[in-house]
DSSP file (Angstrom, degrees, kcal/mol; ACC not computed):
  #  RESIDUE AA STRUCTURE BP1 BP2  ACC     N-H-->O    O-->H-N    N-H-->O    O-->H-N    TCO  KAPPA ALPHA  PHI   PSI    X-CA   Y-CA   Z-CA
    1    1 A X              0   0    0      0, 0.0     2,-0.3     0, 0.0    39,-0.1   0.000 360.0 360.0 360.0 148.9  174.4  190.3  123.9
    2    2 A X        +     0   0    0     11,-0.4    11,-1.7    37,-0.3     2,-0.3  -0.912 360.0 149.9-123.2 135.6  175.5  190.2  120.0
    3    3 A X  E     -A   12   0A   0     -2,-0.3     2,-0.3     9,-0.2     9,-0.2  -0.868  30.1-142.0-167.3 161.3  174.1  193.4  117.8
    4    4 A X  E     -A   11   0A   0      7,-2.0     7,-2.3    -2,-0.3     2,-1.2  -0.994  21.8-121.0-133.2 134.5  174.9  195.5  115.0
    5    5 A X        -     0   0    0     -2,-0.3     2,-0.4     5,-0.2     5,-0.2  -0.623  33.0-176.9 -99.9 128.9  174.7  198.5  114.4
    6    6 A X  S >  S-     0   0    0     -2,-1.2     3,-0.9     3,-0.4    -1,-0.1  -0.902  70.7 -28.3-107.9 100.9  172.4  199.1  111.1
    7    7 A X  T 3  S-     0   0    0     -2,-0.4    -1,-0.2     1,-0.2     3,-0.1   0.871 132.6 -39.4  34.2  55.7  171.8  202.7  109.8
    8    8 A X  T 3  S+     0   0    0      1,-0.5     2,-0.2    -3,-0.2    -1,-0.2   0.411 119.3 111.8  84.3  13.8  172.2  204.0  113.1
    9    9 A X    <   -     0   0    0     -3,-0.9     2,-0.5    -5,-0.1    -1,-0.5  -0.682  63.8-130.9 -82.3 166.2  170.1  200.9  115.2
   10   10 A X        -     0   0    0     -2,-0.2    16,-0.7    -5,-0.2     2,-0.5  -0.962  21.9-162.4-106.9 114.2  171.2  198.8  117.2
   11   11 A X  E     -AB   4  25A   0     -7,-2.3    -7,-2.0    -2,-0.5     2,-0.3  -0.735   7.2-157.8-110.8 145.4  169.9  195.6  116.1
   12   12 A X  E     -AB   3  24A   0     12,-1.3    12,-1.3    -2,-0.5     2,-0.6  -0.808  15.1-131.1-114.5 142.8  170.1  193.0  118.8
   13   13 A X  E     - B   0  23A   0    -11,-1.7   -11,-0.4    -2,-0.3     2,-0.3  -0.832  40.5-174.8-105.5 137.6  170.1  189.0  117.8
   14   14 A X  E     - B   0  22A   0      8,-2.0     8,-3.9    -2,-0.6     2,-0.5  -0.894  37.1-101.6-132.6 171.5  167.3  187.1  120.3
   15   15 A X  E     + B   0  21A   0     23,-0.7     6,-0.2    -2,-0.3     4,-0.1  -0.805  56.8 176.7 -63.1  57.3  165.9  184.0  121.2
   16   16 A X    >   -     0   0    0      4,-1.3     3,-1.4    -2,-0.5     4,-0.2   0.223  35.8 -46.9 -77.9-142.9  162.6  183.9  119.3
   17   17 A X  G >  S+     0   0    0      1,-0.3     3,-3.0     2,-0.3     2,-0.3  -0.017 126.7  16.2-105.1 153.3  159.7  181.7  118.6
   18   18 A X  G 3  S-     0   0    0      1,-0.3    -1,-0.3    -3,-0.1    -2,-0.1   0.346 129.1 -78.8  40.4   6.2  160.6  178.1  117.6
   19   19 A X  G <  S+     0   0    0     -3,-1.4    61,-0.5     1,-0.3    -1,-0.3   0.941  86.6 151.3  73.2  61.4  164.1  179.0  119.0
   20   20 A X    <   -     0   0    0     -3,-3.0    -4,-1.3    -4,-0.2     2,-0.4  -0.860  54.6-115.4 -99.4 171.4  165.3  181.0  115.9
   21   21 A X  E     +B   15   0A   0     57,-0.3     2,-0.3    -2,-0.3    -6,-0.2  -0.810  46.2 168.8 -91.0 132.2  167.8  183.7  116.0
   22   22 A X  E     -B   14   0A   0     -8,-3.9    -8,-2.0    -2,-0.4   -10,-0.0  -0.960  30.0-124.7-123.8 123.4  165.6  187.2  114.9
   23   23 A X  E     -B   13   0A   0     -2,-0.3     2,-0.3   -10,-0.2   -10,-0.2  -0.196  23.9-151.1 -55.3-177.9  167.0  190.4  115.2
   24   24 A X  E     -B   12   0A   0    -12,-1.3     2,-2.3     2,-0.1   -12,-1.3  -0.825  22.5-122.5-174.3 121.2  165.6  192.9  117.0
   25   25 A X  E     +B   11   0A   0     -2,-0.3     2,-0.3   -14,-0.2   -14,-0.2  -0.135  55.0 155.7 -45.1  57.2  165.4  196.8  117.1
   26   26 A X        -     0   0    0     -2,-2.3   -16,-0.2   -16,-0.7    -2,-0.1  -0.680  53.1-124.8-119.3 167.4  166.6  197.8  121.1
   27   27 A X        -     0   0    0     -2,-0.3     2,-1.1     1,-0.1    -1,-0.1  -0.376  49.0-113.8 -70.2 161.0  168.0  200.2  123.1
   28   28 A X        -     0   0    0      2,-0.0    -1,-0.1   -16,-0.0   -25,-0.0  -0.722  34.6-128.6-105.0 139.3  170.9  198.4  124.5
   29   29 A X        -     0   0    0     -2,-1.1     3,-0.1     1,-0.1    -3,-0.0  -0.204   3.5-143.1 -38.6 167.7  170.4  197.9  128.7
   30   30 A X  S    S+     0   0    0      1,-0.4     2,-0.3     0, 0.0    -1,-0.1   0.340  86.5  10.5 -27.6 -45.9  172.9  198.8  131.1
   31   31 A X        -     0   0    0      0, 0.0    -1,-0.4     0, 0.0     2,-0.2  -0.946  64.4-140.1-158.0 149.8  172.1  196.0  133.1
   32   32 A X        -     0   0    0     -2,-0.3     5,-0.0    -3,-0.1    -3,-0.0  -0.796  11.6-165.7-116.2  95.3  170.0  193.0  132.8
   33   33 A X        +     0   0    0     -2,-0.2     2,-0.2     2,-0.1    -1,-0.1   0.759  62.6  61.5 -54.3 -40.5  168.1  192.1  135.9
   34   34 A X        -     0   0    0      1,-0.1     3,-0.1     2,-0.1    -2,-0.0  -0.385  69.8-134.5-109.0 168.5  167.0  188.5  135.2
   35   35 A X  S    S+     0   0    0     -2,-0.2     2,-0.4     1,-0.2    -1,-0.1   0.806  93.6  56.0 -74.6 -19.3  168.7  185.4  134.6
   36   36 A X        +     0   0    0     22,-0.1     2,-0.4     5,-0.0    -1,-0.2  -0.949  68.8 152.3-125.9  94.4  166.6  184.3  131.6
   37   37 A X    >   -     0   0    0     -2,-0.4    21,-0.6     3,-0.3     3,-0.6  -0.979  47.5-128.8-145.5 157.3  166.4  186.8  128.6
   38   38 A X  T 3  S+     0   0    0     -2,-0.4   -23,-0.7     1,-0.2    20,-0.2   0.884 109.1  41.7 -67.8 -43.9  165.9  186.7  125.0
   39   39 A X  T 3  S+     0   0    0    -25,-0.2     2,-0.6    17,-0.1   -37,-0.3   0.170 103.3 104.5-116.4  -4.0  168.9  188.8  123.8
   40   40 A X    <   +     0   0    0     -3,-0.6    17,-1.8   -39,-0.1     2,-0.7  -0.809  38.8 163.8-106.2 129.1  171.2  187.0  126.5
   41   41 A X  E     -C   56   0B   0     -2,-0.6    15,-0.2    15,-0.2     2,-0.1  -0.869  34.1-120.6-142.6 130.4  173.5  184.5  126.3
   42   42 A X  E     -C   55   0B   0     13,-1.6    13,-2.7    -2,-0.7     2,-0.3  -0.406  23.4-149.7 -54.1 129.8  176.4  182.8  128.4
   43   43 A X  E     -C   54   0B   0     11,-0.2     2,-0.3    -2,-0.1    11,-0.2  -0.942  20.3-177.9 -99.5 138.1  180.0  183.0  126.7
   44   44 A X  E     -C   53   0B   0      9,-0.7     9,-0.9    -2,-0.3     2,-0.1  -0.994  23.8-134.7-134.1 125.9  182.2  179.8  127.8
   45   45 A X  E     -C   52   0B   0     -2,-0.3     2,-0.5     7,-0.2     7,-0.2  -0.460  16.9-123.8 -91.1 171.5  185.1  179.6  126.8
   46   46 A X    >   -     0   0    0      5,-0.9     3,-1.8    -2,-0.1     5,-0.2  -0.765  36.8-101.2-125.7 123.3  186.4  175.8  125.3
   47   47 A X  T 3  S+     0   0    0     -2,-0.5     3,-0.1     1,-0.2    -1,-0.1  -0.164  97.7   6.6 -46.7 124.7  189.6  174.2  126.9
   48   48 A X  T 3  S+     0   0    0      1,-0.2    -1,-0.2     2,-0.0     2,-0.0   0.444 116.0  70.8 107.7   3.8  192.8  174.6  124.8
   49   49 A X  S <  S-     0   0    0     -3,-1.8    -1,-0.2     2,-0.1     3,-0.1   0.081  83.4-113.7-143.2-135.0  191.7  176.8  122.2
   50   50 A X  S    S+     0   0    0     -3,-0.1    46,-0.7    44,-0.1     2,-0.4  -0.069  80.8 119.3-173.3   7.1  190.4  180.6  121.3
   51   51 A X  E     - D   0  95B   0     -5,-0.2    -5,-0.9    44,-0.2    44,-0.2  -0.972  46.6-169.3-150.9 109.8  187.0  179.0  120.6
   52   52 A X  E     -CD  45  94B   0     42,-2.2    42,-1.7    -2,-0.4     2,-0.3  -0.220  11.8-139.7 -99.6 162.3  184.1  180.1  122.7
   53   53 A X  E     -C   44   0B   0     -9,-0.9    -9,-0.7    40,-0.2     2,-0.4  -0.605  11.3-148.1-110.9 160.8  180.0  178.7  123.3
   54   54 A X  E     -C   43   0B   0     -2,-0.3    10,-0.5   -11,-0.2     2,-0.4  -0.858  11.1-161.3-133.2 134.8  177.3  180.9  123.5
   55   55 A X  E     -C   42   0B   0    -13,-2.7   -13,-1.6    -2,-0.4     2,-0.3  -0.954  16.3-128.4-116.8 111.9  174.8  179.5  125.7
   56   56 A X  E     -C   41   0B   0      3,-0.4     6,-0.2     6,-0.4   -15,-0.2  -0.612   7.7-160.5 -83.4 126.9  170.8  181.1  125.4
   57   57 A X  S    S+     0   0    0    -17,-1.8     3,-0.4   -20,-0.4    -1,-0.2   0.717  92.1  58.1 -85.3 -22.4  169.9  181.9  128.8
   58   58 A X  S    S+     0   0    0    -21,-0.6     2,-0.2   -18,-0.3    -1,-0.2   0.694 118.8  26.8 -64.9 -22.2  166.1  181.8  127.2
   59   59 A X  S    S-     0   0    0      3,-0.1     3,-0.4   -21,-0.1    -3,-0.4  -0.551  93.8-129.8-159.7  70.8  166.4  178.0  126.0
   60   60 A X  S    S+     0   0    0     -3,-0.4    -3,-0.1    -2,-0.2    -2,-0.0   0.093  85.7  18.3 -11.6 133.2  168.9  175.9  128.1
   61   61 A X  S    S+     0   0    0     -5,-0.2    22,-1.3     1,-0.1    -1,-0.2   0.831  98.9 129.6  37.9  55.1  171.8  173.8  126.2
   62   62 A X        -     0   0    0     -3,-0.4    -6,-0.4    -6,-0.2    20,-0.2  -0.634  37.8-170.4-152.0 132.8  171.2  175.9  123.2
   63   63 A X        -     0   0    0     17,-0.2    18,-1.5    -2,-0.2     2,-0.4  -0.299  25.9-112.6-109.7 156.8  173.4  177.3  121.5
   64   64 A X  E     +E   80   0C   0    -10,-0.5    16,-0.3    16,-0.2     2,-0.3  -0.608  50.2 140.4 -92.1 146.3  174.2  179.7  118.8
   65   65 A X  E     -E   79   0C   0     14,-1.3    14,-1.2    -2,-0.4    27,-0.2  -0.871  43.1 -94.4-170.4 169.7  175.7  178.3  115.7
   66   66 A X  E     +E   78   0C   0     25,-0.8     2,-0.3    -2,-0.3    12,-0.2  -0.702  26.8 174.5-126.0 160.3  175.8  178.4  112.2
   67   67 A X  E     -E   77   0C   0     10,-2.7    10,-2.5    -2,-0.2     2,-0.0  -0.960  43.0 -88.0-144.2 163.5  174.0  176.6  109.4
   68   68 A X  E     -E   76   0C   0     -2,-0.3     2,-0.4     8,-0.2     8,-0.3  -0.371  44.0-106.3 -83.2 171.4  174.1  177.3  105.5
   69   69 A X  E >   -E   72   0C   0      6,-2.9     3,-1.1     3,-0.5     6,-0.3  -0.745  22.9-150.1 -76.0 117.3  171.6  179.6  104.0
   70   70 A X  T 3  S+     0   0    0     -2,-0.4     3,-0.3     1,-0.3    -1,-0.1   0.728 102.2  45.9 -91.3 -14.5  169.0  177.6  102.1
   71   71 A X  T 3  S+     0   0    0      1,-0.2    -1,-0.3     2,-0.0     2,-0.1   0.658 134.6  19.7 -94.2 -14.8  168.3  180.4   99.5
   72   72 A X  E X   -E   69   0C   0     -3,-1.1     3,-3.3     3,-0.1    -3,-0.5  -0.336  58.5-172.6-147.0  80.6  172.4  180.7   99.3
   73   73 A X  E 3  S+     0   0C   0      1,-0.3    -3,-0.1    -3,-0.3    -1,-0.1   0.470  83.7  70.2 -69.3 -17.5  174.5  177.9  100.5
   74   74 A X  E 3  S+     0   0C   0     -5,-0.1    -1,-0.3    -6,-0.1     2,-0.3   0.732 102.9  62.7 -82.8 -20.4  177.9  180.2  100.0
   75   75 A X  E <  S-     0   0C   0     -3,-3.3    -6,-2.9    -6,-0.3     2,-0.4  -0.689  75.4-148.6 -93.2 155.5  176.3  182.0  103.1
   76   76 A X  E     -E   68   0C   0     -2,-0.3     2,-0.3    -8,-0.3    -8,-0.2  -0.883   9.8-139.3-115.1 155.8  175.5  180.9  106.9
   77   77 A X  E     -E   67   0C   0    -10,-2.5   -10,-2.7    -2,-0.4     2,-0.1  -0.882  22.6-115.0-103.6 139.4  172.9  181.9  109.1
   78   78 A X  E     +E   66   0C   0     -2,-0.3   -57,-0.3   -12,-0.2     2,-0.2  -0.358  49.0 173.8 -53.6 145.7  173.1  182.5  112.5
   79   79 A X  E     -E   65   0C   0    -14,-1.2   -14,-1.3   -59,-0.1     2,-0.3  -0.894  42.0-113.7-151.2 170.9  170.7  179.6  114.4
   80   80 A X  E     -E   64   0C   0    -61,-0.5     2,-0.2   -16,-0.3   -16,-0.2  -0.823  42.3-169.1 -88.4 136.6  169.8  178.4  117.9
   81   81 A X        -     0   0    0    -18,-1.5     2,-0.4    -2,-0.3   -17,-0.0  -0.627  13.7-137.7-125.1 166.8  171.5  174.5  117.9
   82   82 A X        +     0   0    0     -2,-0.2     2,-0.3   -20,-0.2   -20,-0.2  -0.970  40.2 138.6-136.4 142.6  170.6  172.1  120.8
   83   83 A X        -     0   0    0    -22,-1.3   -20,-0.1    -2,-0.4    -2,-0.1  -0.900  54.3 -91.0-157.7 159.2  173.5  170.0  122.2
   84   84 A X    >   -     0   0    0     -2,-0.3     3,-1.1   -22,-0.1    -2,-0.0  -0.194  38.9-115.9 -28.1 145.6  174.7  168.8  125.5
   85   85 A X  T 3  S+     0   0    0      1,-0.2    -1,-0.1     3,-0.0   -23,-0.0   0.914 122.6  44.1 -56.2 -44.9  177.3  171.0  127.2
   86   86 A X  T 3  S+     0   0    0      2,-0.1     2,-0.5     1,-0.0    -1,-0.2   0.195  90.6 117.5 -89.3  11.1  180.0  168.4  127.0
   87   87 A X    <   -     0   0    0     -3,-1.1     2,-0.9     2,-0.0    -4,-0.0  -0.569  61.7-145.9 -52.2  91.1  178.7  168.0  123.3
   88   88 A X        +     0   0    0     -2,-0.5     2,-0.5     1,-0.1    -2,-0.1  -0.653  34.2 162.7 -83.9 119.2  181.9  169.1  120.5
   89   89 A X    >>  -     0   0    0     -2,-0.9     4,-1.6     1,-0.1     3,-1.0  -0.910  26.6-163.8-127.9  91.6  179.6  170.5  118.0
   90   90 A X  T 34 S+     0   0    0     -2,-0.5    -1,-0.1     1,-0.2    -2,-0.0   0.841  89.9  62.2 -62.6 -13.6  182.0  172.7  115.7
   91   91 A X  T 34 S+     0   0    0      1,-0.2   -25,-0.8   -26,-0.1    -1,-0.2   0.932 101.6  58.6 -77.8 -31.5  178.9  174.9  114.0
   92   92 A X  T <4 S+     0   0    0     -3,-1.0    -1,-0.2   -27,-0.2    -2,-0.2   0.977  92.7  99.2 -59.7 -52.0  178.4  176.0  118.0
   93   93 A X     <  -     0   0    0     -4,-1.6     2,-0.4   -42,-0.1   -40,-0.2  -0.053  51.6-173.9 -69.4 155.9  182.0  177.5  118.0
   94   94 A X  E     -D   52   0B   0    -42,-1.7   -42,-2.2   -41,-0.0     2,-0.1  -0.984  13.2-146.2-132.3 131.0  183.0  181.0  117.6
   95   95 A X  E     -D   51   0B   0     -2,-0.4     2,-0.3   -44,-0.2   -44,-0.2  -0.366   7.6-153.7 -77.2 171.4  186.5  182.2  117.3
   96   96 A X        -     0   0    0    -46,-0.7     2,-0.2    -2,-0.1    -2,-0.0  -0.690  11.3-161.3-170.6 106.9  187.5  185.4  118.7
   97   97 A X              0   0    0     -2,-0.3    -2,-0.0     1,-0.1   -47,-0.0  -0.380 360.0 360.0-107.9 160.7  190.2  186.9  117.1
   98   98 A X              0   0    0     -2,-0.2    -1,-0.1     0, 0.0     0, 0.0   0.660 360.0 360.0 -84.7 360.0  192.6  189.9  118.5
């Protein structure tokens, strides 16, 4: 799960409707029983590199990635992408730095 916490929520990014990213106001789980949830997503990590997938467990072989912001182009959005797994799509990767 990816969230932030905003004036003292936790705002959680999901899987919604037309496969966008929305946040979303939740408590965060402990555990998540089912394989397939909005607000869950596989991390894989990418041969050679520091540079991880996220994988939507709601919407198979899509992934989250970034695209610019149409009302501000100096910003990106968080998005649901669709690609093959064995797809190199750099707006899918995420670094993850120490």
């Amino acid at each position: 799960m990816l969230y932030v916490k905003n004036e003292g929520r936790n705002m959680v990014a999901c899987c919604g409707s037309a496969h966008a990213v929305v946040p979303e106001e939740m408590q965060l789980p402990s555990r998540i029983e089912e394989a397939q949830h909005r607000a869950l997503f596989y991390m894989s990590a990418l041969t050679l590199s520091h540079a991880y997938e996220f994988e939507s467990s709601a919407f198979p072989s899509r992934f989250l990635g970034f695209e610019p912001d149409g009302a501000d182009p100096s910003l990106c959005r968080l998005v649901l992408l669709g690609k093959a797994r064995d797809e190199v799509d750099e707006s899918c990767q995420v670094l993850l730095c120490d």
